[in-house]
Backbone as JSON, one array per atom type, in Angstrom:
{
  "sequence": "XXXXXXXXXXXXXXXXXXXXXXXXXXXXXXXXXXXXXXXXXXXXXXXXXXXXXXXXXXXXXXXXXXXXXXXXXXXXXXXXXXXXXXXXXXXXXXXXXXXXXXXXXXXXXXXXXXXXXXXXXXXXXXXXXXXXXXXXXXXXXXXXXXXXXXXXXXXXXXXXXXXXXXXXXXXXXXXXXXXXXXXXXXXXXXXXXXXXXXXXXXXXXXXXXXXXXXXXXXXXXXXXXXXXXXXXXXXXXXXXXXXXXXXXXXXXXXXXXXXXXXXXXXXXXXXX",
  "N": [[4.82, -22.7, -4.83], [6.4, -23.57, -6.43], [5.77, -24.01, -9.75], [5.06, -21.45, -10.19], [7.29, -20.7, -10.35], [8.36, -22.45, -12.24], [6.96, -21.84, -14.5], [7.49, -19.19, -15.0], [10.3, -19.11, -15.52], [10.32, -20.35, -17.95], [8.41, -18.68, -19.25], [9.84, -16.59, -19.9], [12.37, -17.06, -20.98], [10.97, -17.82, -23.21], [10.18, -15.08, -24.35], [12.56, -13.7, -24.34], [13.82, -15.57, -26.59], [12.28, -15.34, -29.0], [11.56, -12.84, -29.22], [11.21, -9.7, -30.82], [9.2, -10.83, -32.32], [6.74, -10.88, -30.67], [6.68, -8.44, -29.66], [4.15, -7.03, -29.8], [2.39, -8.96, -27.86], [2.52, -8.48, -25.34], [1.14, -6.92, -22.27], [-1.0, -4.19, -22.77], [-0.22, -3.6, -25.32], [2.31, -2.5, -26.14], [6.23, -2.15, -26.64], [8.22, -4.88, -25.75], [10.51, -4.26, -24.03], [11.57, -5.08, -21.56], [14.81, -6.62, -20.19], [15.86, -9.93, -19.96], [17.46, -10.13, -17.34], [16.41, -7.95, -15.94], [13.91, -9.55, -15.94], [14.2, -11.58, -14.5], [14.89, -10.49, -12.15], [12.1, -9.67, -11.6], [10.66, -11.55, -11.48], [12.1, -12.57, -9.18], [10.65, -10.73, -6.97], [8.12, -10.67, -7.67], [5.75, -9.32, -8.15], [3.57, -7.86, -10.19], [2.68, -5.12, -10.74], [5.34, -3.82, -10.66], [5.92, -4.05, -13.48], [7.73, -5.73, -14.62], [7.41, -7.65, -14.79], [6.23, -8.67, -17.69], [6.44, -10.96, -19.09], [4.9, -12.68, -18.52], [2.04, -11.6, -17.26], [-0.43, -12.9, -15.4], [0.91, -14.89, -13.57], [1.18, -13.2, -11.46], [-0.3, -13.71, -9.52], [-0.32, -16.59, -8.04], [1.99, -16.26, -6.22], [1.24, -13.91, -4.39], [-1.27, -15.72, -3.56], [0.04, -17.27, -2.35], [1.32, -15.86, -0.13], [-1.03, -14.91, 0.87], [-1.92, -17.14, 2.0], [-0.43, -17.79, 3.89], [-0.63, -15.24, 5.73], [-2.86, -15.91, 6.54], [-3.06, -18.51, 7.62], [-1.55, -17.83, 9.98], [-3.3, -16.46, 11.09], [-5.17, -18.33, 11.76], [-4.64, -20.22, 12.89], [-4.59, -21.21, 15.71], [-7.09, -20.34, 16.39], [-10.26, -20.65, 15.2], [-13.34, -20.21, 15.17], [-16.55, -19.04, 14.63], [-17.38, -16.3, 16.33], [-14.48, -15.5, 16.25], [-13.6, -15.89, 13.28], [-15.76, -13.23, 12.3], [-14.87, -11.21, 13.99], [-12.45, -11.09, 12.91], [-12.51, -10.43, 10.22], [-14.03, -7.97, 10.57], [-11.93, -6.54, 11.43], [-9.87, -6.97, 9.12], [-10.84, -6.08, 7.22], [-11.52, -3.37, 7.57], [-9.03, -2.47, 7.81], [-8.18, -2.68, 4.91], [-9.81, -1.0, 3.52], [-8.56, 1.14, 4.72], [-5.94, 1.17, 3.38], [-6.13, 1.36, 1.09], [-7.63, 3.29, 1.06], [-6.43, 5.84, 2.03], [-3.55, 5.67, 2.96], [-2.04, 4.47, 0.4], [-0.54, 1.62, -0.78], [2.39, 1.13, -1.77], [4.08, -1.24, -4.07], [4.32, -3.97, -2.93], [6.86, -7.04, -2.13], [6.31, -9.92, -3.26], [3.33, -9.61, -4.41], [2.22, -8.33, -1.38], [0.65, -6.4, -0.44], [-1.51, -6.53, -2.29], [-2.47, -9.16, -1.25], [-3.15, -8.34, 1.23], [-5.36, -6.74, 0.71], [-6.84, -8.78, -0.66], [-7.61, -9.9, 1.46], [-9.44, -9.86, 3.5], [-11.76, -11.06, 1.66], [-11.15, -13.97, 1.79], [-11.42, -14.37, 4.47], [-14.21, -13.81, 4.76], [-15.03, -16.02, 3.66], [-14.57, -17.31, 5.12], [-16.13, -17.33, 7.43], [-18.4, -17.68, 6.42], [-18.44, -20.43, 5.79], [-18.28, -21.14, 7.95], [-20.62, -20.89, 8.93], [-22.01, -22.62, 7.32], [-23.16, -24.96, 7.82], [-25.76, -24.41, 8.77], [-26.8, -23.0, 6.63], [-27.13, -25.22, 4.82], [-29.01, -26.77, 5.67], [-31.3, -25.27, 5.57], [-34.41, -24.22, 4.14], [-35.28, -24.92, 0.92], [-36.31, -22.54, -0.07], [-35.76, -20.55, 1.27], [-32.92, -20.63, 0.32], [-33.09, -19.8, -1.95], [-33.87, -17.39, -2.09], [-31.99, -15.93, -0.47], [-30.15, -16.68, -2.7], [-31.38, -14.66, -4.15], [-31.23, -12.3, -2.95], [-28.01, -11.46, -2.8], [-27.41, -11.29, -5.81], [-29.6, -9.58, -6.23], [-28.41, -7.52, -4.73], [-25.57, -7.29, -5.63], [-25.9, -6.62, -8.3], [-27.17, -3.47, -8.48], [-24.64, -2.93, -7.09], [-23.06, -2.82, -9.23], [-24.47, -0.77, -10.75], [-23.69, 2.29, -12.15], [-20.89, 2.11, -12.01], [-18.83, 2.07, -13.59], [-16.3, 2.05, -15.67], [-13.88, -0.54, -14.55], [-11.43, -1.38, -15.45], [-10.02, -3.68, -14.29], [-7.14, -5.11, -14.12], [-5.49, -4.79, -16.59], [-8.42, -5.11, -17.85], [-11.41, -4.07, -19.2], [-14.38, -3.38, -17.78], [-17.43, -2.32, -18.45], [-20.66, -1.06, -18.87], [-22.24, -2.59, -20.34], [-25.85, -3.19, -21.35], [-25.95, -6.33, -21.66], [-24.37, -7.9, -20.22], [-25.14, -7.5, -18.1], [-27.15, -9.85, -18.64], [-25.08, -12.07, -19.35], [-24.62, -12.56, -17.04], [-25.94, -13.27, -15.24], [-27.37, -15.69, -16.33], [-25.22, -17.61, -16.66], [-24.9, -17.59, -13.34], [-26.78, -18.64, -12.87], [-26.59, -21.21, -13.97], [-24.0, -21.83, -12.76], [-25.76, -22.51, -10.42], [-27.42, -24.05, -11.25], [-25.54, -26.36, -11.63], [-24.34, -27.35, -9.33], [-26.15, -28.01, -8.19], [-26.56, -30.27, -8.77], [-25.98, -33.82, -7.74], [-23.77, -35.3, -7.59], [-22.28, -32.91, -9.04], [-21.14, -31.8, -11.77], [-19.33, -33.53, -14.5], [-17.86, -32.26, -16.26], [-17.52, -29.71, -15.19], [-16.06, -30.39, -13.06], [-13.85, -31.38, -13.38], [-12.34, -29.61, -15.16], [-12.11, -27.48, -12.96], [-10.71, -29.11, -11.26], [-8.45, -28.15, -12.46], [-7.23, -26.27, -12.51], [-4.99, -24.55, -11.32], [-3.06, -25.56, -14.15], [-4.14, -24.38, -15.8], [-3.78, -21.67, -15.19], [-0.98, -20.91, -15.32], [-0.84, -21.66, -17.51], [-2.23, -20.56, -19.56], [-1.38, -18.32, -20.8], [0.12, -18.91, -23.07], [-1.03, -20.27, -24.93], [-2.68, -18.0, -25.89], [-0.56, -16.37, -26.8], [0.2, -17.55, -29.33], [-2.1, -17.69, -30.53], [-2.87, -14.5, -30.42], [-0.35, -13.56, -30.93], [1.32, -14.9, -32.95], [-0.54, -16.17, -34.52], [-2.16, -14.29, -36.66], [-4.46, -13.96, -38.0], [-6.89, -14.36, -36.1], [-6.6, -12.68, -34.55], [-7.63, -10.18, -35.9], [-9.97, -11.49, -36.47], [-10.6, -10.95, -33.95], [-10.79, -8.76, -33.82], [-12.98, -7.62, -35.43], [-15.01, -9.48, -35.24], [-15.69, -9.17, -31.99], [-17.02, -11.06, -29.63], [-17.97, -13.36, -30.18], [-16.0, -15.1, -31.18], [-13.63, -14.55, -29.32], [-14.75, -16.16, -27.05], [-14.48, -18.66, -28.69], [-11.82, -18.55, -28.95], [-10.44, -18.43, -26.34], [-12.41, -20.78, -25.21], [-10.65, -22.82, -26.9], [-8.04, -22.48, -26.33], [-8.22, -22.82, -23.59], [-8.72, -25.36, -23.49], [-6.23, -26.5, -24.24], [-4.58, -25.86, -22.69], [-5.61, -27.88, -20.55], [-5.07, -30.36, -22.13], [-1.99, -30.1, -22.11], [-1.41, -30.14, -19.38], [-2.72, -32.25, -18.62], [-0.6, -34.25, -20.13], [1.8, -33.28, -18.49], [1.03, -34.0, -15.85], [1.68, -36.81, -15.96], [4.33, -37.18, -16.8], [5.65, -35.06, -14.95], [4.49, -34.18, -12.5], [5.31, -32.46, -10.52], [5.81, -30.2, -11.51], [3.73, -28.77, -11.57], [2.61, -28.58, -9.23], [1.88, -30.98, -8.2], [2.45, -34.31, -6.27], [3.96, -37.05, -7.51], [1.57, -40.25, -8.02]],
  "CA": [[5.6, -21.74, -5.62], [7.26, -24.47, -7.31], [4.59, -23.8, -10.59], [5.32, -20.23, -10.58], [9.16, -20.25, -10.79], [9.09, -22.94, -13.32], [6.57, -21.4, -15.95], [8.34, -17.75, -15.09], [11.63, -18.99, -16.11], [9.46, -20.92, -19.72], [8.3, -17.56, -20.19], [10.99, -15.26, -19.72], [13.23, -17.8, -22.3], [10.39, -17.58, -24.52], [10.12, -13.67, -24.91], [14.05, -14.07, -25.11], [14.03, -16.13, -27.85], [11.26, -15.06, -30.08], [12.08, -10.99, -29.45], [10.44, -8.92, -31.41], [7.7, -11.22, -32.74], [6.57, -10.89, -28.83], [6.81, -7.35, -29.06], [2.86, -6.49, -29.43], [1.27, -9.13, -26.91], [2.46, -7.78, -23.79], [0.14, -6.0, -21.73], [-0.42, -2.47, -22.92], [0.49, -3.63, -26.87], [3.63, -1.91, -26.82], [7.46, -3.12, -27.37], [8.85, -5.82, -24.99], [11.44, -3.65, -23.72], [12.43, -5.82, -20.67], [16.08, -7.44, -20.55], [15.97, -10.79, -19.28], [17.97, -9.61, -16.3], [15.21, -7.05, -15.0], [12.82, -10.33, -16.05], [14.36, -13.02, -13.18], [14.6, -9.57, -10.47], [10.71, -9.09, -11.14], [10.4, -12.83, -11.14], [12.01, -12.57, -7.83], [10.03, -9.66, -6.69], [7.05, -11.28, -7.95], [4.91, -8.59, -8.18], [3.27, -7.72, -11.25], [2.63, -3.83, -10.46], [6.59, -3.17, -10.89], [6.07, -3.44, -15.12], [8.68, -6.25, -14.68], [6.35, -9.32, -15.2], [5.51, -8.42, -18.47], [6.12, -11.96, -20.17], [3.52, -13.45, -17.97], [1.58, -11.67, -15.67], [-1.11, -13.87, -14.95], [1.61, -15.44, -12.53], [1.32, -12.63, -10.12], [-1.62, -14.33, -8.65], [0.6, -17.7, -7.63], [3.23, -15.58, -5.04], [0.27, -13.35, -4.03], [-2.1, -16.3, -2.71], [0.94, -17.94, -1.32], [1.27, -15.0, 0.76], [-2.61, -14.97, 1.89], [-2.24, -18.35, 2.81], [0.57, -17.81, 5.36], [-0.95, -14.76, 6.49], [-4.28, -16.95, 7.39], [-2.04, -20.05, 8.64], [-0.68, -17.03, 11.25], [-4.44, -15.73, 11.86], [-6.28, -18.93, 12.1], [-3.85, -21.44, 13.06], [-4.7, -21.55, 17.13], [-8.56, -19.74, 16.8], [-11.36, -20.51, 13.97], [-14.52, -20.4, 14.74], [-17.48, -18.14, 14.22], [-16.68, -15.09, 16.75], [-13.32, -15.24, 15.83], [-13.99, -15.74, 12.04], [-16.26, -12.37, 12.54], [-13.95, -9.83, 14.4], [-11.37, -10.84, 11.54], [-13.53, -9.91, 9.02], [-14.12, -6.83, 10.76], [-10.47, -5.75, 11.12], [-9.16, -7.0, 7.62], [-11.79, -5.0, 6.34], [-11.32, -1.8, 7.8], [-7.66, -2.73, 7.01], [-7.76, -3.49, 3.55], [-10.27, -0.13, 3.22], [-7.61, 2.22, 5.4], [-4.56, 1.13, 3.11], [-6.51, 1.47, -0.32], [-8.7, 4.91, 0.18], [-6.29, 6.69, 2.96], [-2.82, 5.33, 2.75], [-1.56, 3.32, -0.45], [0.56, 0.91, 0.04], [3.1, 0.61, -3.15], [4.1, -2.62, -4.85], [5.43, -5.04, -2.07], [7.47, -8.4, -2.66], [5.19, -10.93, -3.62], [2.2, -8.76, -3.94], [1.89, -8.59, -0.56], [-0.53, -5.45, -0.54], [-3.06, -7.29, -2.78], [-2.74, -10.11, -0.21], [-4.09, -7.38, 2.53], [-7.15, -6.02, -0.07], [-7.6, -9.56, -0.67], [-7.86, -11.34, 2.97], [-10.86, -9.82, 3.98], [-12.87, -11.91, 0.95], [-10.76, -14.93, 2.81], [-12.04, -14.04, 5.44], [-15.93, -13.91, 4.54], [-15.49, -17.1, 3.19], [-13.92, -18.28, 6.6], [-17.57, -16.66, 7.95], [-19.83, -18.56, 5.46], [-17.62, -22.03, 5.87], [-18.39, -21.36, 10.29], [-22.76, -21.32, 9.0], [-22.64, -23.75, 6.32], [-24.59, -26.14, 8.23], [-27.15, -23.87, 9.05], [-27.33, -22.62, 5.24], [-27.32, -26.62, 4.02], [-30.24, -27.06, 6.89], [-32.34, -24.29, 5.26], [-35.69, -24.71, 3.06], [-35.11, -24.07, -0.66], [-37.11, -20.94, -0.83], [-34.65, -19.9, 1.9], [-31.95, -20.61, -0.33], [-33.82, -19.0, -3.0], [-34.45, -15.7, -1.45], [-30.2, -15.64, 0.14], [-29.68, -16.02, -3.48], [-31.72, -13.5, -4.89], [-30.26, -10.79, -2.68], [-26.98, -11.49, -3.12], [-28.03, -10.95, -6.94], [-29.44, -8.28, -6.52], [-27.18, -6.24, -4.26], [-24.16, -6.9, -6.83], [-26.31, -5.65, -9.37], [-27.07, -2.51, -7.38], [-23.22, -2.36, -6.73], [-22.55, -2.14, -10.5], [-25.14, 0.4, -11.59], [-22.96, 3.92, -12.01], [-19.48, 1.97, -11.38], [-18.34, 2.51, -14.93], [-15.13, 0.89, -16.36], [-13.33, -0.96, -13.68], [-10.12, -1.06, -15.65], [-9.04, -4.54, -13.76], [-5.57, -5.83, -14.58], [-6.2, -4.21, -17.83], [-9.55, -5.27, -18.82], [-12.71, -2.84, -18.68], [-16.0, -4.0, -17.87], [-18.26, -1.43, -18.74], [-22.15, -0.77, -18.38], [-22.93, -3.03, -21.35], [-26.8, -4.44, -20.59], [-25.89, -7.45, -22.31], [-23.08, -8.33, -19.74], [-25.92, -7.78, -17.26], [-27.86, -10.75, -18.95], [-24.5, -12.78, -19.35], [-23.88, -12.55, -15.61], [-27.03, -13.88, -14.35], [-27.25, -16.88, -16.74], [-23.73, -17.77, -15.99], [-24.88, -17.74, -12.26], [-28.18, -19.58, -12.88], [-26.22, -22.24, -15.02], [-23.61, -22.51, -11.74], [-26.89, -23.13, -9.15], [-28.06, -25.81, -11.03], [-25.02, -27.61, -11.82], [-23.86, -26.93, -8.22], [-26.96, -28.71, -6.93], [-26.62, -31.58, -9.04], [-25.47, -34.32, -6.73], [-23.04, -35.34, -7.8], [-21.7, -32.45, -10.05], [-20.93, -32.18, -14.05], [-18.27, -34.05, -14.66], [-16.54, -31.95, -17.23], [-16.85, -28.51, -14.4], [-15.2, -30.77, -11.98], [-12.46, -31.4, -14.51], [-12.17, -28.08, -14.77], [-12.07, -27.11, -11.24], [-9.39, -29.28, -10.54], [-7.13, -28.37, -13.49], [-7.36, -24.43, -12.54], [-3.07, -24.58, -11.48], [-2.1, -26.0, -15.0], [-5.12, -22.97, -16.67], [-3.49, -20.18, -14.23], [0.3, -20.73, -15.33], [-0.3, -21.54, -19.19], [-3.54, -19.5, -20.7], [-0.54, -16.98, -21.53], [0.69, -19.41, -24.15], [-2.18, -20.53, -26.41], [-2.83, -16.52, -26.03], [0.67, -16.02, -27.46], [-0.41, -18.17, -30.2], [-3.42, -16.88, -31.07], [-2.29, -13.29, -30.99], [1.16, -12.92, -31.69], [2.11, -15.88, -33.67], [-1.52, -16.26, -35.61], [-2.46, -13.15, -36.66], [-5.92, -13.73, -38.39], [-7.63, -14.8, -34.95], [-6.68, -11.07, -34.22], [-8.06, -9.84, -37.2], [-11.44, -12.0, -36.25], [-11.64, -10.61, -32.72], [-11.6, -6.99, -33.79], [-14.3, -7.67, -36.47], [-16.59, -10.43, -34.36], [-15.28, -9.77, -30.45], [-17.57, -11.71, -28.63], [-18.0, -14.85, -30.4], [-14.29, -15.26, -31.58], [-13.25, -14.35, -28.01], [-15.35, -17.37, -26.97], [-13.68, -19.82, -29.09], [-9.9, -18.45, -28.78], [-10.86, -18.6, -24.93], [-12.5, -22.07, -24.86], [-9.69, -23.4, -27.1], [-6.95, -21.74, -24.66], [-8.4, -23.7, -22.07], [-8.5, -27.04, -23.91], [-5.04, -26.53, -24.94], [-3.61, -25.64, -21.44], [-5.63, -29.2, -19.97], [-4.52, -30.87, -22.37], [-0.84, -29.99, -21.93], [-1.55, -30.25, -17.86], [-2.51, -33.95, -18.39], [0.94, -34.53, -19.95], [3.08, -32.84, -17.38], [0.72, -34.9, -14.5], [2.14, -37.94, -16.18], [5.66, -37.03, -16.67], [6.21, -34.36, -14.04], [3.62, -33.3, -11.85], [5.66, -31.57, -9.77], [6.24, -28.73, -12.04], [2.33, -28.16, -11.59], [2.7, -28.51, -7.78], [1.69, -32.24, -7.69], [3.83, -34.91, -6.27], [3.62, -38.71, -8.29], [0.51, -40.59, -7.34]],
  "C": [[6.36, -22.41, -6.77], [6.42, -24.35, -9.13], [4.77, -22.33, -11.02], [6.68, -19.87, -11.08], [9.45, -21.29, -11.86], [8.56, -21.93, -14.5], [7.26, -19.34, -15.85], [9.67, -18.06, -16.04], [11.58, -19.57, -17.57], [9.25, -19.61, -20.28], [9.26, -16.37, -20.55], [12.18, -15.74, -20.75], [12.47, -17.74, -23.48], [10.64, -16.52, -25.31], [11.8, -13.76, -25.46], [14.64, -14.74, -26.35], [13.39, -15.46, -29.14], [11.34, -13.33, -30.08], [11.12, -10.3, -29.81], [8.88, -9.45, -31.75], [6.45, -11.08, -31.47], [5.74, -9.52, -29.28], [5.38, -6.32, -29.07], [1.69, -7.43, -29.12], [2.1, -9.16, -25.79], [1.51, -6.63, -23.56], [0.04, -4.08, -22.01], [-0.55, -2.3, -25.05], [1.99, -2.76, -27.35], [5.01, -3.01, -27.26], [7.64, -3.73, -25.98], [10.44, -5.34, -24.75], [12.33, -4.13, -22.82], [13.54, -6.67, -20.79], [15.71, -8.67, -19.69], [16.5, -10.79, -17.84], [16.75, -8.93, -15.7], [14.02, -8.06, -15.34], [13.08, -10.95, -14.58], [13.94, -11.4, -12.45], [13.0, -9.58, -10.58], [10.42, -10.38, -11.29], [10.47, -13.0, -9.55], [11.17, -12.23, -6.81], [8.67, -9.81, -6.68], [5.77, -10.25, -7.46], [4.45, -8.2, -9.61], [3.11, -5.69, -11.13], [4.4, -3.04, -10.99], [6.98, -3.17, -12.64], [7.66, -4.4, -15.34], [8.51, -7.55, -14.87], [5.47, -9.43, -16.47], [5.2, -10.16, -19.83], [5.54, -12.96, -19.38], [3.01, -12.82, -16.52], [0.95, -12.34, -14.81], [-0.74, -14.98, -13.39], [1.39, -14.83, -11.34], [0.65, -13.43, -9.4], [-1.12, -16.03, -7.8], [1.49, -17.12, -5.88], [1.92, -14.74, -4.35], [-0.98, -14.34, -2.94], [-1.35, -17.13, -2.13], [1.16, -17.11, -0.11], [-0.15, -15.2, 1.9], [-2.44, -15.77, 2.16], [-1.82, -18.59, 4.13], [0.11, -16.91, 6.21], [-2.33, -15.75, 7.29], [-3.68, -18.21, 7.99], [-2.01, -18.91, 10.28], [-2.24, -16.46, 11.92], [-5.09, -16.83, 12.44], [-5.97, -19.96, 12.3], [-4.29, -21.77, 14.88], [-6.62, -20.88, 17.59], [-9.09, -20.3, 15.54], [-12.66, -20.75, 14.15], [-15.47, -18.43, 14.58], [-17.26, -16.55, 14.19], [-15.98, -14.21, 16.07], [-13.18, -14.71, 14.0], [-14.65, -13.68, 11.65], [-15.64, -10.81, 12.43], [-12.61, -9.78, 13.29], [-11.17, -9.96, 10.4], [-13.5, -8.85, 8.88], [-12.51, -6.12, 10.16], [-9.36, -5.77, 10.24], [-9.82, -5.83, 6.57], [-11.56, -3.84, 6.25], [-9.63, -1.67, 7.68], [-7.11, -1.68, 5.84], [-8.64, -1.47, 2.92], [-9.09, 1.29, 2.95], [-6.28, 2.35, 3.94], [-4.74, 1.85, 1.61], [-6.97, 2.77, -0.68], [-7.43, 5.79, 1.21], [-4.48, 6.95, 2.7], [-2.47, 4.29, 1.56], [-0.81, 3.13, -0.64], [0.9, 0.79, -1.45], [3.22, -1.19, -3.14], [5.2, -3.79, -4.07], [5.7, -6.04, -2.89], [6.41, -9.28, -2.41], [3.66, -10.33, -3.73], [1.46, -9.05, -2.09], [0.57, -7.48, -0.05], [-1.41, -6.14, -1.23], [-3.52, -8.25, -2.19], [-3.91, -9.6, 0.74], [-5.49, -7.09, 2.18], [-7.77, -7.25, 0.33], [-8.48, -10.37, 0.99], [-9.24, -10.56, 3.41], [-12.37, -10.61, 2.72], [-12.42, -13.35, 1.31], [-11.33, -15.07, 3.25], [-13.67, -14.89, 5.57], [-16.21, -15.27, 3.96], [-15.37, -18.41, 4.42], [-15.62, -18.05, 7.53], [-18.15, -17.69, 7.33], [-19.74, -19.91, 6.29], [-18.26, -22.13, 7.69], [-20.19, -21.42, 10.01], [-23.04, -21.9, 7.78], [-23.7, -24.82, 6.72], [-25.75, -25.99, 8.28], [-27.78, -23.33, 7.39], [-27.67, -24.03, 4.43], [-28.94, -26.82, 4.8], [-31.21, -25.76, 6.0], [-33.03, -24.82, 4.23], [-34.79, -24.07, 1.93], [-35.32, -22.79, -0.49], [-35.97, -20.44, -0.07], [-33.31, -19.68, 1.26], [-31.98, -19.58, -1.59], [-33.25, -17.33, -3.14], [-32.56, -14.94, -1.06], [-29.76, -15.1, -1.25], [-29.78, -14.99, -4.4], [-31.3, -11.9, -4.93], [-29.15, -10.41, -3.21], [-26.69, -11.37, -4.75], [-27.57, -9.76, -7.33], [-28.67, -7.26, -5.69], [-26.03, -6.37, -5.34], [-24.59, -6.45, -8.11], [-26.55, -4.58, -9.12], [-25.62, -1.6, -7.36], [-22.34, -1.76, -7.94], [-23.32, -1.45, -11.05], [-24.0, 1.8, -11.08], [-21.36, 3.72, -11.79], [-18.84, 2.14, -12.4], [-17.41, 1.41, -15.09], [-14.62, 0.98, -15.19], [-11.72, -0.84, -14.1], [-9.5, -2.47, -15.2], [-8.52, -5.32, -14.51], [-5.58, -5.97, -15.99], [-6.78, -5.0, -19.12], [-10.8, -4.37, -18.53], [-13.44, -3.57, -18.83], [-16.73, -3.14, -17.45], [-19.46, -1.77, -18.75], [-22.82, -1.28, -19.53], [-24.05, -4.06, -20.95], [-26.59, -5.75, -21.05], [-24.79, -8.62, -21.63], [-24.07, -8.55, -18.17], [-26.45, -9.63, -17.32], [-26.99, -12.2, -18.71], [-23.87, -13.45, -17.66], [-24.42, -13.49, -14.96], [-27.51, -15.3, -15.34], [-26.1, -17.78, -16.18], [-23.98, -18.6, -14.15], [-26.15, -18.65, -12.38], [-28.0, -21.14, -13.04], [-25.17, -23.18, -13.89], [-24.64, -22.79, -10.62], [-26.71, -24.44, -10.07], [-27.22, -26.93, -11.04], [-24.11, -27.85, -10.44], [-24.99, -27.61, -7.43], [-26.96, -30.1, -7.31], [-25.83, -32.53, -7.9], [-23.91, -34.76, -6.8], [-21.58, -34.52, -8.88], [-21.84, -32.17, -11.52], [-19.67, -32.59, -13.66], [-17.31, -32.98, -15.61], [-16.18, -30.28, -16.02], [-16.01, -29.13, -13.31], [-13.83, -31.17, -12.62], [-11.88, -30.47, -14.16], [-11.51, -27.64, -13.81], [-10.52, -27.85, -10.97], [-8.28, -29.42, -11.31], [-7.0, -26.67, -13.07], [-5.82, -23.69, -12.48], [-2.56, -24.61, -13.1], [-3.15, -24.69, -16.24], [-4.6, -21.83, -16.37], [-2.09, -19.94, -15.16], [0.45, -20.86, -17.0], [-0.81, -20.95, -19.98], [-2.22, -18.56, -21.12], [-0.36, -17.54, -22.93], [0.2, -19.58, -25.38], [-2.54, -18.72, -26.81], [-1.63, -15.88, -27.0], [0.24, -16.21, -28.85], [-1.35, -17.48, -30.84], [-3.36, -15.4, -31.5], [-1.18, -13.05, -31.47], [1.69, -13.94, -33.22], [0.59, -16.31, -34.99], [-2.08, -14.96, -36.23], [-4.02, -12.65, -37.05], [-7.03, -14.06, -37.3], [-7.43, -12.92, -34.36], [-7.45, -10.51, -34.41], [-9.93, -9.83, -36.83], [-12.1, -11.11, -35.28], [-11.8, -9.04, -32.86], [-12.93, -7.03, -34.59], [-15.44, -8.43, -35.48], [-16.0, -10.59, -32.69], [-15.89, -11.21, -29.73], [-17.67, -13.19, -28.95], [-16.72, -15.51, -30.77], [-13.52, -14.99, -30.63], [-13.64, -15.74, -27.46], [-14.93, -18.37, -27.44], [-12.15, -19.76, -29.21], [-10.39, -19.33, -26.86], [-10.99, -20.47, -24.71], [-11.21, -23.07, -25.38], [-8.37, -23.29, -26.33], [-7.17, -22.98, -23.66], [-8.28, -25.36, -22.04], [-7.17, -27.65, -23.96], [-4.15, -26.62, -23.22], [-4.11, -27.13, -20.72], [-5.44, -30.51, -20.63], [-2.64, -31.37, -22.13], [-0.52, -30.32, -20.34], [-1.51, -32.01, -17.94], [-0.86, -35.11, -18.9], [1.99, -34.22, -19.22], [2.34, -34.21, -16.34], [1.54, -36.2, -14.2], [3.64, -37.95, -16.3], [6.46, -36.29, -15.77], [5.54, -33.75, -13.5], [4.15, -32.45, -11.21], [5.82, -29.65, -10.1], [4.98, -28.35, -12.0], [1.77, -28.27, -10.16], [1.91, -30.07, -7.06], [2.25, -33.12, -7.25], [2.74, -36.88, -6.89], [2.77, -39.17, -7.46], [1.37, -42.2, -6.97]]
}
C-alpha cells in the first residue's frame, strides 16, 4: 500500500497546484471540482466508484488487489490443492455472479466488491497453477488445440457484446480490434516459449508497480499540459495513441529506475 498512498498524496498536490489547467483531463472531461479535503477521504476510502479519486484513478487497482490478496491468504492459507482450488472456484463464482446480477453491492472501502467479482479469476488461476505440470507434460499439438479454444470461445464471447464501457473506455465491435487481439496473442505464445524470454517484456513485466502508479502523469502531459498530441489523437487515433502510449510507458520506467536507486520503497521495494 505503501505505492498507493505515496503517488495519491503526488497527485492530489498536483491537481491542487495546477487547478484549472487540470480541469479537462479528469475522467469524464469535465471540471475538477474536488477539494483536496474530499481528495485524502476518497484516498482513504480508496475506492474509485465514489467520484472521489478523480486525480488518479488508476490507483484504485493498488487497495483493491491488496484486498484480494488477504482475502486468498484467509482462503488458501491452511488448504491449496486441486479439490480445494475447484470447490473455490465454484463458490466465488456463483458469489461474484449472485452480488453483480441479483444483489449489487455499492462502493465498499478499498474496493472491496471488485475484490469479490474479481477472486473467482484468482481463483481459476489457483486451478490452472494445481495442472500446470500436466499442461507443461502435454504434446504441442495439445497445447495447440487448448489454445485454439480458448481463442475461440473469447471470440464467441465477444460477438453481440457491444460497448463494454470499462472504467470509461468502450471497446466496441470494430473487426480490426478482432485482428489486433489475436496477433497480440500470437506475438505473446511465441515470446512466452522462448526459453529464456525477451528481455525487454521481462523488463516490462517487472516494472508493472512503477507503470500502474505513474501512466497518469506522462498522460497529464500529453493531454492537459501539451495540447497538440490531443489535437493529433482526434485526427490520427490509433497511431498517435500508440506513440503517446509507448512513450508513457518509457517515461514512467524511466522515472521507476530513479526512484529504485534513491527510494525504492516508495515503489514497494526495500534497498537491495
Amino acid at each position: 500500500m505503501i505505492p498507493y498512498y505515496c503517488f495519491a498524496l503526488i497527485s492530489i498536490a498536483l491537481y491542487a497546484i495546477l487547478g484549472s489547467k487540470m480541469e479537462k483531463t479528469v475522467e469524464g472531461g469535465g471540471w475538477y471540482d474536488v477539494s483536496p479535503l474530499q481528495s485524502v477521504i476518497g484516498m482513504l476510502y480508496a475506492n474509485s466508484g465514489t467520484g472521489l479519486m478523480r486525480w488518479n484513478m488508476p490507483l484504485w487497482y493498488i487497495p483493491m488487489i491488496f484486498v484480494l490478496l488477504l482475502i486468498a491468504y484467509w482462503v488458501f492459507n491452511k488448504r491449496d490443492d486441486l479439490k480445494w482450488n475447484i470447490l473455490v472456484l465454484v463458490i466465488s463464482s456463483g458469489a461474484a455472479i449472485f452480488f453483480n446480477e441479483v444483489v449489487e453491492l455499492p462502493n465498499l472501502p478499498f474496493g472491496l466488491e471488485t475484490a469479490i467479482y474479481m477472486f473467482p479469476f484468482f481463483t481459476l488461476g489457483k486451478v490452472i497453477g494445481s495442472i500446470q505440470g500436466k499442461l507443461a507434460s502435454a504434446s504441442p499439438m495439445s497445447k495447440v488445440a487448448i489454445a485454439t479454444i480458448c481463442i475461440t470461445a473469447g471470440t464467441f464471447m465477444t460477438i453481440g457484446n457491444g460497448q463494454v464501457s470499462y472504467n470509461a473506455d468502450s471497446y466496441g465491435k470494430h473487426g480490426f480490434v478482432y485482428f489486433l487481439v489475436m496477433a497480440t496473442l500470437g506475438f505473446v505464445i511465441i515470446a512466452t516459449c522462448t526459453p529464456n524470454g525477451v528481455k525487454s517484456i521481462n523488463y516490462v513485466g517487472k516494472n508493472t508497480v512503477g507503470i500502474m502508479v505513474m501512466h497518469k502523469f506522462p498522460i497529464l502531459f500529453f493531454v492537459g499540459l501539451f495540447p497538440l498530441s490531443k489535437r493529433l489523437i482526434g485526427t490520427y487515433p490509433l497511431a498517435v495513441s500508440i506513440v503517446v502510449a509507448t512513450l508513457s510507458v518509457m517515461m514512467c520506467l524511466v522515472a521507476s529506475e530513479i526512484i529504485y536507486r534513491v527510494c525504492p520503497i516508495v515503489l514497494g521495494r526495500r534497498k537491495m
